[in-house]
C-alpha positions in Angstrom: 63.4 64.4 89.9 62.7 67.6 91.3 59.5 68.8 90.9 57.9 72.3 91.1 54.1 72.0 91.2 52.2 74.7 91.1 48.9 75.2 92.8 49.9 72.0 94.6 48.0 72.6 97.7 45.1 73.0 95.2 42.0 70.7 94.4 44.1 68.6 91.7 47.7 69.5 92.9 46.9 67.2 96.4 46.1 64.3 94.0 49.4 65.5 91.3 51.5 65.2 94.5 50.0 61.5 95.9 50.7 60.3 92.4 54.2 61.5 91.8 54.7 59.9 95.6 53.3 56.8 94.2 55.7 56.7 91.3 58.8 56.7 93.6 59.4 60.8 94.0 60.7 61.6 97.5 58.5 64.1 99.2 61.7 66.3 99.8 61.6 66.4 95.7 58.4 67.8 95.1 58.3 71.7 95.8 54.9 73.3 96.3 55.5 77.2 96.4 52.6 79.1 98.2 50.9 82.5 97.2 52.4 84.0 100.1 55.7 82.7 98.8 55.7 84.2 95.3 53.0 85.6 93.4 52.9 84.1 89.9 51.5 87.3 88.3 55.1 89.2 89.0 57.4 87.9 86.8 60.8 89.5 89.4 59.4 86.9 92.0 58.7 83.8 89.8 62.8 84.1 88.2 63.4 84.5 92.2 62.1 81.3 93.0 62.9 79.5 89.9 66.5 80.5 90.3 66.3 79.5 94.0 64.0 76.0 93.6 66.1 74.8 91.1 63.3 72.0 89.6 64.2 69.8 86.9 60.5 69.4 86.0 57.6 72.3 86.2 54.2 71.2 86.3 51.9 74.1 86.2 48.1 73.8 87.8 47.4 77.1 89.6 44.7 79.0 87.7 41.9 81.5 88.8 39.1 79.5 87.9 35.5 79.0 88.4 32.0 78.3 87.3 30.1 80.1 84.3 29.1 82.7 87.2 32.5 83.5 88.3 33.7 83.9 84.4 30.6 86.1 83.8 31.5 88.5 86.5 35.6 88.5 85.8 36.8 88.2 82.9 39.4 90.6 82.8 40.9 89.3 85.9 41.0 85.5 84.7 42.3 87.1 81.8 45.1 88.3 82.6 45.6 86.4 85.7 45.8 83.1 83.7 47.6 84.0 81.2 50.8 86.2 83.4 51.0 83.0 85.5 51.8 81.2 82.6 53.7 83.7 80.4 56.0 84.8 83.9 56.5 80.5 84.4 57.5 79.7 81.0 59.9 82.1 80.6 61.4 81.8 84.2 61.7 77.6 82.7 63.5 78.4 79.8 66.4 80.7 81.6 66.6 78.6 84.7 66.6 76.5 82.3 64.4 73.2 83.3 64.2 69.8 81.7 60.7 69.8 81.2 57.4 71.8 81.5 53.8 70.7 81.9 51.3 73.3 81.0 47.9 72.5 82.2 45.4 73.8 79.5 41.2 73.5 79.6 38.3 72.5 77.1 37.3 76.6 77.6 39.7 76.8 75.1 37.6 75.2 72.4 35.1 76.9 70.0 31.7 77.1 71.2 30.7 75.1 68.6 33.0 72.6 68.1 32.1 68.9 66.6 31.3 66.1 69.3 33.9 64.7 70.2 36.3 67.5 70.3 40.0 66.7 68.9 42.6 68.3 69.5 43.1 69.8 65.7 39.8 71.5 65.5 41.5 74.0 68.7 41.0 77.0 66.3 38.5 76.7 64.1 36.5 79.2 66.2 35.9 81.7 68.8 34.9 79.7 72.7 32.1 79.9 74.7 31.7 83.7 75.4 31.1 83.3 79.3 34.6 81.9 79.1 36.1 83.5 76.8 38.6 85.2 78.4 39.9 82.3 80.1 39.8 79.6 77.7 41.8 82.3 75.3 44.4 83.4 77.7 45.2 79.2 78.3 45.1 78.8 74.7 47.6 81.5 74.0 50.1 79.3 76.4 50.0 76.3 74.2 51.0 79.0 71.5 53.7 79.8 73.3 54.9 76.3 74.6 55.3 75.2 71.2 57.2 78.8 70.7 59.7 78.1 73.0 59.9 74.4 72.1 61.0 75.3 68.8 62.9 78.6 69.5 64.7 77.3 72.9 64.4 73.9 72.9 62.3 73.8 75.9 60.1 70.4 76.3 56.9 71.6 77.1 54.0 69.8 76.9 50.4 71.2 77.0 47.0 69.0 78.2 43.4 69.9 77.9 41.3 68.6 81.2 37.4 68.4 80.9 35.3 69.7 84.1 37.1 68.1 87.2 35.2 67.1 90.4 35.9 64.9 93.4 36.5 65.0 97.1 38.3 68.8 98.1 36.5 70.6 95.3 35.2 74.1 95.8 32.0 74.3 97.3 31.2 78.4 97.2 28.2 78.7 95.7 29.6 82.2 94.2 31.8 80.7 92.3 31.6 76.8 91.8 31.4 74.4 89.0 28.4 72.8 88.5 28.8 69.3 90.3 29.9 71.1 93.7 26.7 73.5 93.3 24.7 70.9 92.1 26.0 68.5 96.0 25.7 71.4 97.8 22.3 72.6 97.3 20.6 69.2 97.2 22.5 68.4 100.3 21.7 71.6 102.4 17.4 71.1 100.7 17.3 67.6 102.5 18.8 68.8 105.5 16.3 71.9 105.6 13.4 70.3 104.3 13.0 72.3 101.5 10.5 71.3 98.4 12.5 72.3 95.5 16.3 73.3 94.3 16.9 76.1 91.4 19.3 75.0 88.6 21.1 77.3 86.4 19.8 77.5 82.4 17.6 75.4 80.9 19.4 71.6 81.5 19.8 70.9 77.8 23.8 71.7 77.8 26.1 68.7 77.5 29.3 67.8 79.7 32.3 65.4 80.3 33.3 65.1 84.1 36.5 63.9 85.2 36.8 62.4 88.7 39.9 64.5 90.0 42.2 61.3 91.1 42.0 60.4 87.2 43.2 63.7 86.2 46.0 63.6 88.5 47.3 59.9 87.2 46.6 61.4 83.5 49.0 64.4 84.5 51.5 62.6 86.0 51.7 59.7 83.1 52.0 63.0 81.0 55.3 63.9 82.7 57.1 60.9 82.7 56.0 59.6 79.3 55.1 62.4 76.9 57.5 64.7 74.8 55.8 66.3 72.2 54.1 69.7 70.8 50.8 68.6 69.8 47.8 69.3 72.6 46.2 66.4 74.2 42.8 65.9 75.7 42.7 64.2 79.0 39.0 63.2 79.9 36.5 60.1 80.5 34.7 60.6 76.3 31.4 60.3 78.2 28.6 63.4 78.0 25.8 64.1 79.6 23.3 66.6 79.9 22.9 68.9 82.8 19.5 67.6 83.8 20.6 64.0 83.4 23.3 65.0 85.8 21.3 66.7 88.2 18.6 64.3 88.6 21.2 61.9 89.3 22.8 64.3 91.8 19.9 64.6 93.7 18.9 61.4 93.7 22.2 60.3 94.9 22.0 62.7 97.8 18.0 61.7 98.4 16.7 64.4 97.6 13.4 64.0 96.4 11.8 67.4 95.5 11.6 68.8 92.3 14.8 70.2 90.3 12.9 74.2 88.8 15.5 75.8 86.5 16.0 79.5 85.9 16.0 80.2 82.0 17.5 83.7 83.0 20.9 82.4 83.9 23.0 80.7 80.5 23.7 77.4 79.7 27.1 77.8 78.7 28.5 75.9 75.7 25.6 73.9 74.2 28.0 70.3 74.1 31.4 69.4 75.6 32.6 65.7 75.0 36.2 64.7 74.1 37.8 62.4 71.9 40.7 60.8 74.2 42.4 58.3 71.9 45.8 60.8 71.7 46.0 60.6 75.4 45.8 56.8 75.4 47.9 56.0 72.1 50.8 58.4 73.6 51.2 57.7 77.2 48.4 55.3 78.1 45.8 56.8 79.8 42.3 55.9 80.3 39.8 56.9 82.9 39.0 54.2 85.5 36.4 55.9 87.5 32.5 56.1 86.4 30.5 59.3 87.0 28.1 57.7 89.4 31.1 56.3 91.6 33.1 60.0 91.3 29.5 61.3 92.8 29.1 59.3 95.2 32.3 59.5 96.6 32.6 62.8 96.3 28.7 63.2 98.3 30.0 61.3 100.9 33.3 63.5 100.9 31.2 66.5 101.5 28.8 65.3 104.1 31.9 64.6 106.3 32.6 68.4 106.1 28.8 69.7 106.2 28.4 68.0 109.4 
């Protein structure tokens, strides 16, 4: 099976690759363009490589992403990055044309106020999370037009819906992280400083679901080989917590011991995410294996190795 991955040098794609490896797909099989190679915005360069790649199968990860910070300051360019990557892929898929085509999706997409757990049906029954608006829309618009081309071409595409991802490679800017990466960082560089407190975005009260990275990448890749069909599915751990839970347990995992001051100036984000996962488990049989407190820890100890 010849596999086109994009983003593959990515956070997730360096776990997507070690899992397809594990399931028997030569190395020679799995094709992980570069930026430099072709830039998915420019539809002329994606049909390029498409036509010169050949892949049977099309899993798509690259996205310009980031944390509430990064959304707040670009939304027109995850806008329309997102959703050109996309558009330019799919359609380069149907007239190469491949066998099938994994569009990776994100709980952005959701309403801001969408009934704990989320399920996949209730997708649009309101607006998201203004911060990430722009983003969650533009991936939203590409399940739209996966099931589009599914019916119009025939194209199997399939489209998943990833919680917050963490684990060991994750982005550690503080411009433009997720939370759990900020969250290491600064309790990490306060110990090694000495300093008495760390400053925490919002107010603590917002709920998450954390995936541990490898877990996404197993839920991704049991996708592919197993699943055929139109509808959405959630991939996640169905376990919240709150930002301050997770933070206290942060620090205290990293020993630091001051106290954690939050600024009420910067937002909380969506007030709850938390995902119902029984599709993903019916369908193709996935279920999380890691716990959040493992997933920290190892990912703690991943990013002391590179702090030293």
């Amino acid at each position: 099976m010849r596999c086109l991955i994009t983003g593959g040098d990515g956070f997730l794609g360096r776990f997507v690759r070690q899992e397809l490896a594990a399931q028997g797909i030569a190395e020679g099989d799995l094709l992980t363009p570069r930026h430099a190679d072709c830039d998915l915005t420019r539809q002329d360069q994606v049909e390029r490589l498409m036509r010169r790649l050949r892949p049977e199968v099309v899993i798509h990860l690259a996205a310009r992403v980031g944390g509430i910070g990064a959304n707040r300051a670009n939304p027109g360019l995850y806008f329309y990055a997102n959703l050109a990557m996309g558009l330019n892929l799919l359609e380069a898929a149907r007239l190469v044309p491949v066998r099938k085509f994994v569009q990776v999706g994100t709980i952005c997409a959701y309403p801001k106020f969408t009934p704990v757990p989320f399920r996949e049906e209730q997708l649009w029954n309101g607006y998201p999370e203004e911060t990430n608006a722009p983003y969650g829309i533009a991936k939203k618009a590409l399940l739209v037009m996966c099931q589009a081309y599914r019916r119009q071409y025939g194209l199997n595409a399939i489209y998943l819906l990833p919680v917050n991802l963490y684990g060991p490679g994750d982005h550690f800017d503080l411009r433009d992280s997720h939370v759990i990466p900020a969250l290491i960082r600064k309790c990490v560089e306060a110990r090694q400083a000495g300093a008495d407190h760390i400053v925490a975005w919002g107010t603590g009260t917002a709920s998450r679901e954390f995936l541990y990275v490898q877990d996404a990448a197993a839920a991704i890749v049991q996708a592919t080989l197993k699943y055929d069909e139109p509808e959405p599915v959630n991939i996640g751990s169905g376990q919240e917590i709150t930002i301050r839970q997770l933070a206290e347990m942060i620090a205290r995992f990293c020993d630091f011991t001051g106290p954690i001051r939050w600024d009420f100036s910067q937002p909380d984000g969506q007030p709850r995410r938390c995902l119902d996962t029984s599709r993903a488990l019916e369908k193709f049989g996935f279920r999380a294996r890691t716990t959040l407190e493992d997933g920290l820890k190892k990912t703690i100890a991943w990013y002391r190795t590179q702090a030293t």
